[in-house]
C-alpha positions, -999 to 999 in steps of 0.1 A, spaced: -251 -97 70 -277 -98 99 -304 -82 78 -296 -106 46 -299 -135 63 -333 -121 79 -346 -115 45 -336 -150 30 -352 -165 64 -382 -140 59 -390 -149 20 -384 -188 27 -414 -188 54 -432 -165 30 -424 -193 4 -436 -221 24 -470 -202 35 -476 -195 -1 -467 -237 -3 -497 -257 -18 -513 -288 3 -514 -320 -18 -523 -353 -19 -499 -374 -39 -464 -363 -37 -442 -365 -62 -431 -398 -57 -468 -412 -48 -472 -410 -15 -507 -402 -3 -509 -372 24 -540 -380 38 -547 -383 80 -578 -410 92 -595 -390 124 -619 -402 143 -623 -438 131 -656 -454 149 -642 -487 148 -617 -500 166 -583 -505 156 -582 -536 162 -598 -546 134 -568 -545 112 -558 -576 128 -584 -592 112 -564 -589 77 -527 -593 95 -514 -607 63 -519 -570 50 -509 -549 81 -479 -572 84 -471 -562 44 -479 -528 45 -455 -518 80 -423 -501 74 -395 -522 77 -383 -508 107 -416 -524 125 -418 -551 103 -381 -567 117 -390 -554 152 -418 -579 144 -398 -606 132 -375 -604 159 -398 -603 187 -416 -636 173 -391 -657 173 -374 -648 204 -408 -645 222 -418 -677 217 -387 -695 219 -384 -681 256 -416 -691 263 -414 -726 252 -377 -721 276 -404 -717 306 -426 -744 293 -397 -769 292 -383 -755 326 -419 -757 345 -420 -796 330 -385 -805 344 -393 -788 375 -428 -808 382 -414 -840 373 -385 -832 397 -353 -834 369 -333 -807 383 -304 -810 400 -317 -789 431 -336 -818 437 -310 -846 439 -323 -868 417 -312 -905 422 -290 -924 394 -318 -943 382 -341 -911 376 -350 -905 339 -357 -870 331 -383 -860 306 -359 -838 286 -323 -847 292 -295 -824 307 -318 -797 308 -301 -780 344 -318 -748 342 -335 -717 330 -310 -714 305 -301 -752 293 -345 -748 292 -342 -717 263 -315 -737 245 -337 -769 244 -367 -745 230 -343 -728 202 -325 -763 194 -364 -778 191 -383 -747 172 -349 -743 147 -348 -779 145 -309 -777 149 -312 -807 169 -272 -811 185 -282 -845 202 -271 -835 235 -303 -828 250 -333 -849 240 -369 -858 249 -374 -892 268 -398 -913 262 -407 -912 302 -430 -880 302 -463 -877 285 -465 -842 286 -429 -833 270 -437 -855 238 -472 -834 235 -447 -803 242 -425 -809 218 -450 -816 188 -468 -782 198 -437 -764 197 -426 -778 163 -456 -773 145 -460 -738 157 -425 -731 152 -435 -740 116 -467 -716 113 -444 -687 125 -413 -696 107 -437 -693 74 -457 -665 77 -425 -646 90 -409 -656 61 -432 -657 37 -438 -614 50 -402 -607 46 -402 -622 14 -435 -608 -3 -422 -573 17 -389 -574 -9 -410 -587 -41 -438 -559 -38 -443 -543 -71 -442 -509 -54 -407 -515 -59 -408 -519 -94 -427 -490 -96 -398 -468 -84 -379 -472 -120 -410 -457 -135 -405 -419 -134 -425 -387 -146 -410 -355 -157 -407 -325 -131 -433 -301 -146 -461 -307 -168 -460 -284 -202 -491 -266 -224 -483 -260 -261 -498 -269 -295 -498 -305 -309 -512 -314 -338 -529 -285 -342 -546 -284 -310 -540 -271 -270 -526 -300 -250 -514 -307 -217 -478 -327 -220 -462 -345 -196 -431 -371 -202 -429 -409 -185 -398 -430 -189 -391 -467 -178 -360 -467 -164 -354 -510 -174 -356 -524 -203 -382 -551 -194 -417 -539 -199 -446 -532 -181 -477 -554 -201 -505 -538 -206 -501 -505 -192 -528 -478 -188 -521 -438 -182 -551 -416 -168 -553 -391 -148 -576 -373 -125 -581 -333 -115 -587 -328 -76 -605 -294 -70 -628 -276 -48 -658 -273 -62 -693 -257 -53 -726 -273 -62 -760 -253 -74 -769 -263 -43 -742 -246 -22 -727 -275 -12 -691 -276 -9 -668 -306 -20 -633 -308 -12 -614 -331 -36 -636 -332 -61 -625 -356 -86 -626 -353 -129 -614 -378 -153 -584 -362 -175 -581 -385 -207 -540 -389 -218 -535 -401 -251 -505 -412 -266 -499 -413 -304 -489 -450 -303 -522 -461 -283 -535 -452 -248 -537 -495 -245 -509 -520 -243 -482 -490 -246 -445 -500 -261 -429 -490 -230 -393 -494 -239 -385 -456 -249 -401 -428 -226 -433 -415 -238 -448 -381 -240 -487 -384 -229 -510 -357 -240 -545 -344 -228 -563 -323 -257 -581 -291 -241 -608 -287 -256 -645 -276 -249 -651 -307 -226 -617 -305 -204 -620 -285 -174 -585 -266 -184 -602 -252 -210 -612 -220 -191 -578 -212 -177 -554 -189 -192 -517 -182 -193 -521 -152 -171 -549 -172 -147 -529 -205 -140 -511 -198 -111 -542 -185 -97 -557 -222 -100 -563 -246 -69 -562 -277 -81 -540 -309 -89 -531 -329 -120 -527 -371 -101 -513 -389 -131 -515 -426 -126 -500 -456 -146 -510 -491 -144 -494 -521 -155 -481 -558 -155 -446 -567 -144 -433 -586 -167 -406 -606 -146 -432 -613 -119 -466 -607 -134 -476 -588 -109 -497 -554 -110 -480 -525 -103 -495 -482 -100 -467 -459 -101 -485 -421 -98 -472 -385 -96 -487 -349 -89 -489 -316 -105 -499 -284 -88 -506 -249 -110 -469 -241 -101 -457 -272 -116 -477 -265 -149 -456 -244 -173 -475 -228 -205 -461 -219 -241 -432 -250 -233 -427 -281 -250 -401 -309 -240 -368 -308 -259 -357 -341 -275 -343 -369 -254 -338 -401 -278 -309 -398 -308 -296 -430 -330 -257 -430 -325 -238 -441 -358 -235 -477 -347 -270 -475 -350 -283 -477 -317 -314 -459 -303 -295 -434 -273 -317 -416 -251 -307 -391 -231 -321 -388 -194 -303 -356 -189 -330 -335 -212 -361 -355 -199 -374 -326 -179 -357 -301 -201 -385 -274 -215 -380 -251 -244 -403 -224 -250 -427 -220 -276 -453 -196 -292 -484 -208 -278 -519 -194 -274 -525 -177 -243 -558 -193 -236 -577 -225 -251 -606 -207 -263 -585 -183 -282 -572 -207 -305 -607 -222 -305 -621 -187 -319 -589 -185 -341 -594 -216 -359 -638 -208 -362 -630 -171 -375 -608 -189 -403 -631 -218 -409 -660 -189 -415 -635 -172 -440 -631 -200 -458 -669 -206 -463 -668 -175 -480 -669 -179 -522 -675 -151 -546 -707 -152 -576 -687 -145 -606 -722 -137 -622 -728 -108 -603 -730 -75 -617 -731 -42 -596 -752 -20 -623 -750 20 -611 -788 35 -613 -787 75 -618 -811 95 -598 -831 121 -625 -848 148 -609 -886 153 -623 -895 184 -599 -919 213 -614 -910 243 -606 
């Protein structure tokens, strides 16, 4: 049992050594570090709308909660210093014809009430500004306008936090793995999208980009080199009919950089496939970038996807989610420029055409040697 479980524990860290580093996950998040950033940090708070937006929620409501308690306690010390210079406490004895500045307002904490009942405009009547004291009116009208500029953009964060696209963008999804087979007569890279609502995305736009290592002529090397991948889909690569999901395809051909790997050289790869789709909310109007990743592990070759939408006899359009990352295997070419050589060989056979006016004539050889 001892040397099982030693095994299983020995293959899993082998596993996860053997584990490829990307940069988009699966579900789009980038795995990327900032180091050594000149500047200082504090100029994100030049865009707070932004660094509000883009903390997790967990900070973001810490945030929200510290605001508003923050500053109605300190408006509760504003509104307990003013009672305490112009002597309305009751540690001072004030006589029966003394008017306060802020009415019944006995202490620290009849001080944080007044603030909240202000700032929240609740407004219960039993304590009240008098008209006595200068310095309370101008109080009060800081305190409500303020109270205002934090009560919107507190709000309005919350709000635009819940209404983000990037939510919308979780009901797009990509298949698992990414599949090479024929289409159409031609090598092509397949990989399935679905929308999981039935609104639509407007104007959508699927591309792709391969992140490598490469090394210039001039030795220099670049880590996360970038190339354009072109998807096509048979409908249109612009303003797709996003209601059923689609299978995208990239041809490998002369010009794409898949077209010197091979079957048996895949897995020896180092790059990753970063599909990205853009598009329109429709409800919202809003733009939205849902993305995925594929690394050579994720790539299968000689699979297509099996078939995921059927019409019922009601006559409905059914599709089924539970084959959407389903592969069946198929014969396929174990290289791009295999098939490329195939189909020149048989284009060269066909250029081929007989003379039927030919005529092979045999010549016999006479011997005219004297002895």
């Amino acid at each position: 049992m001892f040397s099982y479980l030693r095994e299983r524990f020995t293959s899993h860290l082998r596993e996860r050594s053997r584990r490829r580093a990307r940069l988009v996950s699966k579900d789009g998040r980038c795995n990327i570090e900032f180091g050594n950033v000149e500047r200082s940090r504090f100029v994100f708070l030049i865009d707070i709308w932004t660094t509000i937006l883009d903390l997790r929620w967990r900070y973001k409501m810490t945030i929200f909660i510290s605001a508003f308690l923050g500053s109605w306690f300190l408006f509760g010390l504003l509104w307990y210093v003013v009672a305490y210079i112009h002597k309305d406490l009751p540690e001072f004895n004030p006589s029966i014809n003394h008017t306060p500045c802020v009415e019944n307002i006995n202490g620290l904490t009849s001080a944080f009430l007044f603030s909240l009942e202000t700032q929240v405009t609740i407004g219960y009547g039993f304590r009240c500004v008098t008209e006595q004291c200068a310095t309370a009116i101008f109080l009060l009208i800081f305190q409500s306008i303020l109270g205002v500029i934090i009560n919107s953009f507190m709000c309005g964060a919350i709000l635009a936090k819940i209404s983000r696209s990037k939510n919308r963008a979780k009901t797009i999804t990509f298949s698992k793995n990414a599949v090479i087979s024929k289409r159409g007569g031609k090598l092509c890279l397949l990989i399935r999208v679905a929308n999981l609502r039935k609104s639509l995305l407007i104007g959508s736009h699927i591309y792709g980009k391969l992140l490598k290592t490469t090394i210039t002529p001039e030795g220099e090397t670049i880590i996360l080199d970038q190339v354009n991948i072109e998807f096509v889909v048979d409908a249109g690569n612009e303003n797709l009919f996003f209601i059923s999901p689609l299978t995208i395809y990239h041809i490998i051909d002369k010009n794409s950089p898949f077209f010197h790997m091979a079957a048996e050289t895949l897995l020896q790869q180092d790059f990753e496939l970063v599909v990205f789709l853009d598009g329109t909310v429709e409800a919202t109007s809003a733009t939205c970038q849902v993305r995925t990743s594929y690394i050579p592990e994720e790539v299968l070759w000689g699979y297509r996807f099996a078939p995921i939408v059927s019409k019922t006899k009601e006559g409905k359009y059914r599709v089924d989610f539970q084959n959407f990352s389903k592969t069946v295997a198929v014969e396929t070419p174990h290289c791009a420029f295999c098939l490329y050589n195939e189909k020149e060989a048989k284009a060269k056979e066909k250029k081929v055409y007989d003379n039927p006016g030919f005529v092979l004539s045999e010549v016999s050889e006479t011997s005219d040697t004297k002895m």
